[in-house]
N, C-alpha and C positions, 0 to 999 in steps of 0.2 A: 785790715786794708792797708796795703804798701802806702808810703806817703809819696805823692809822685815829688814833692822837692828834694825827697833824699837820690844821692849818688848811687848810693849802695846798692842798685840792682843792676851797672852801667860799670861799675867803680875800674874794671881792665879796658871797658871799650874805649870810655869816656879819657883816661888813659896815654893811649894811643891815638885819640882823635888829641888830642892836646900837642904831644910829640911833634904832630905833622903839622902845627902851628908855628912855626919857626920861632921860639921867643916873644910870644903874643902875650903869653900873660906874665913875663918879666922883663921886656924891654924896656918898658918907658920906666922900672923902676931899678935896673942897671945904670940906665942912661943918666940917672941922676947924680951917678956918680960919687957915691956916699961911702961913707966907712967910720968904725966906729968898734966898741964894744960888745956888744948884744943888741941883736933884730930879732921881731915877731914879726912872724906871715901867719897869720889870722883867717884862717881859711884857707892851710896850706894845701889841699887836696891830696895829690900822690906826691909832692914836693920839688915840684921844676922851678921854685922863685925860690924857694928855700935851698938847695944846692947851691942855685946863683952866687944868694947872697952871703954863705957859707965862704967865700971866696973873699968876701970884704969884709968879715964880721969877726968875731973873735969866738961866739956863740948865739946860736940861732935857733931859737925854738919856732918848731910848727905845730900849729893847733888847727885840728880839721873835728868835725862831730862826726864824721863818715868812722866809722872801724876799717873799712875796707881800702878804705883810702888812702889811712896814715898806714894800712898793710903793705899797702905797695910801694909806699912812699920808704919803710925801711926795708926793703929788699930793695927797689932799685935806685934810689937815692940817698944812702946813708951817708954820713961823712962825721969823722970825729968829735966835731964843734955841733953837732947838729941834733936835736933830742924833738923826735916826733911825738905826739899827744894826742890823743884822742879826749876833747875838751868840748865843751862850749864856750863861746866865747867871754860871756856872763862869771865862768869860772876862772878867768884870769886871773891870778892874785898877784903872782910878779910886778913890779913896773922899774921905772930906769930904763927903760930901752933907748938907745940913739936913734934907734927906728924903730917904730911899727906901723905896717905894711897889712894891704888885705885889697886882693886883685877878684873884684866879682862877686862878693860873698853879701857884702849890705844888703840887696834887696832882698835876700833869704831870710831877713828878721823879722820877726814881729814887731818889734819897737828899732824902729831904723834909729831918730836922733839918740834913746838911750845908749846903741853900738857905737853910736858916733863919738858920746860923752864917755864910755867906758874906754875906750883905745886913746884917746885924747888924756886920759887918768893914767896912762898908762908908759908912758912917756917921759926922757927926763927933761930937764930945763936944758933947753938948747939944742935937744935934740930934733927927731922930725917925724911927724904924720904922714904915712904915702898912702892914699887910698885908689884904687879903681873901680870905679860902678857901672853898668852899665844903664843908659838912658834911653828913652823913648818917649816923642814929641807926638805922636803922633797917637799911638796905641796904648798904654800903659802894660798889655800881654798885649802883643805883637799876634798877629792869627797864623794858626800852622801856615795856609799858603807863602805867607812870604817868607820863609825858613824853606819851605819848598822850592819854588820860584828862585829863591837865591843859588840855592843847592845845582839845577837845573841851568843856570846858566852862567855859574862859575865853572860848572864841569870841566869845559875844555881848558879852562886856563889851569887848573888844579891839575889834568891830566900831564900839561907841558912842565907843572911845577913837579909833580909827586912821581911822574907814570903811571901808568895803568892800575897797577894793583893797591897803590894807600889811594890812588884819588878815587877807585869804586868801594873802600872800605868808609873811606870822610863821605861817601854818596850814602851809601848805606844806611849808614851813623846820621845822617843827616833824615833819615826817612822814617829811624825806628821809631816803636810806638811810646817804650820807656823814655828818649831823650822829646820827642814831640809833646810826652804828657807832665816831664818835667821844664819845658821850657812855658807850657800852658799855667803850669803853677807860678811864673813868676810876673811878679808888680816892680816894672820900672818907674823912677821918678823922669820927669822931662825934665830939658838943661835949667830952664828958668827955676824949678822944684828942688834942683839939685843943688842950685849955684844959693838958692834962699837959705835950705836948712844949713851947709856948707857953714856958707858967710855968717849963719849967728854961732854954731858951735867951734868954728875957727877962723877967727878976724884976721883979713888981710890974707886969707888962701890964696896961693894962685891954684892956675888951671890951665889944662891942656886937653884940646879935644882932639881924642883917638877916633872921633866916627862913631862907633857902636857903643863908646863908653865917654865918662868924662876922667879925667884922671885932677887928685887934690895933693897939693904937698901946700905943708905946714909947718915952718920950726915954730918951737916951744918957745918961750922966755928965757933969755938965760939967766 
């Protein structure tokens, strides 16, 4: 039986539904304006935070458990500095990083605060924590209609943003039975859940709310 959390039967859709995100899952950690020696994107999928941050970094590992993932990620985001991995996260050994980073990928664990505690190990003195999760107050799995419902009456504004043809492809993608059965697989924390386990495994977090997600930075001790 497929696991419906894995990417890897979506891994080109899923893709290009990213693509048509304009910098959703690398703005707010562009935005933070960081640079350094070596960054880890920890759940780099096909590699659009990883190229980003390729640009500020001196070397940039990305670690995805999808095969398919980190396929696409070195065909269409390769860059010098930049070594894709097909990993889990638990197998990190490296640490020192000035950054590690990991946009959406926490509530795919089985043990959420031990990913919290391994990426925090992982890190050097001074350096910084960026995470993104995505949260829910209300649902903890959100039910398909509102993933529908949402789909359904963004359309027209998606159409004025995208045109016709990526905004009935993000329609599409938003209807499939793979991306509906893997969004059914996932366990959100709510902001209160988020900001608790947060604040005991990184004192003095701050935080930024995205809306659909909450976003954590944290420097290290120096």
């Amino acid at each position: 039986m497929v696991d419906p959390a894995s990417f890897d039967r979506f891994a080109a859709e899923y893709d290009r539904f990213v693509s048509l995100q304009v910098g959703q899952n690398r703005a707010w950690v562009l935005g933070l304006d960081l640079r350094g020696e070596r960054a880890l994107d920890a759940g780099c999928g096909s590699g659009h935070a990883a190229e980003g941050l390729a640009e500020r970094y001196g070397q940039v590992l990305g670690v995805d458990l999808s095969a398919p993932m980190i396929s696409l990620a070195r065909r269409k985001r390769t860059r010098a500095n930049v070594e894709y991995r097909v990993a889990d996260l638990f197998a990190i050994e490296e640490d020192g990083f000035d950054l590690v980073y990991s946009h959406t990928m926490m509530h795919h664990l089985p043990d959420y605060r031990g990913g919290l505690e391994h990426l925090k190990s992982l890190v050097r003195p001074g350096g910084t924590v960026a995470i993104v999760d995505n949260v829910s107050d209300r649902y903890p799995t959100p039910p398909r209609w509102a993933y529908l419902v949402g789909a359904w009456l963004g359309l027209p504004r998606e159409i004025a943003r995208l045109g016709i043809r990526d905004a009935l492809f993000e329609f599409r993608f938003w209807h499939s039975k793979p991306w509906l059965d893997h969004l059914a697989s996932d366990r959100y924390l709510s902001r209160t859940q988020f900001r608790a386990v947060y604040d005991d495994v990184f004192p003095g977090a701050q935080y930024t709310d995205l809306g659909f997600a909450l976003a954590m930075r944290w420097t290290a001790a120096g």
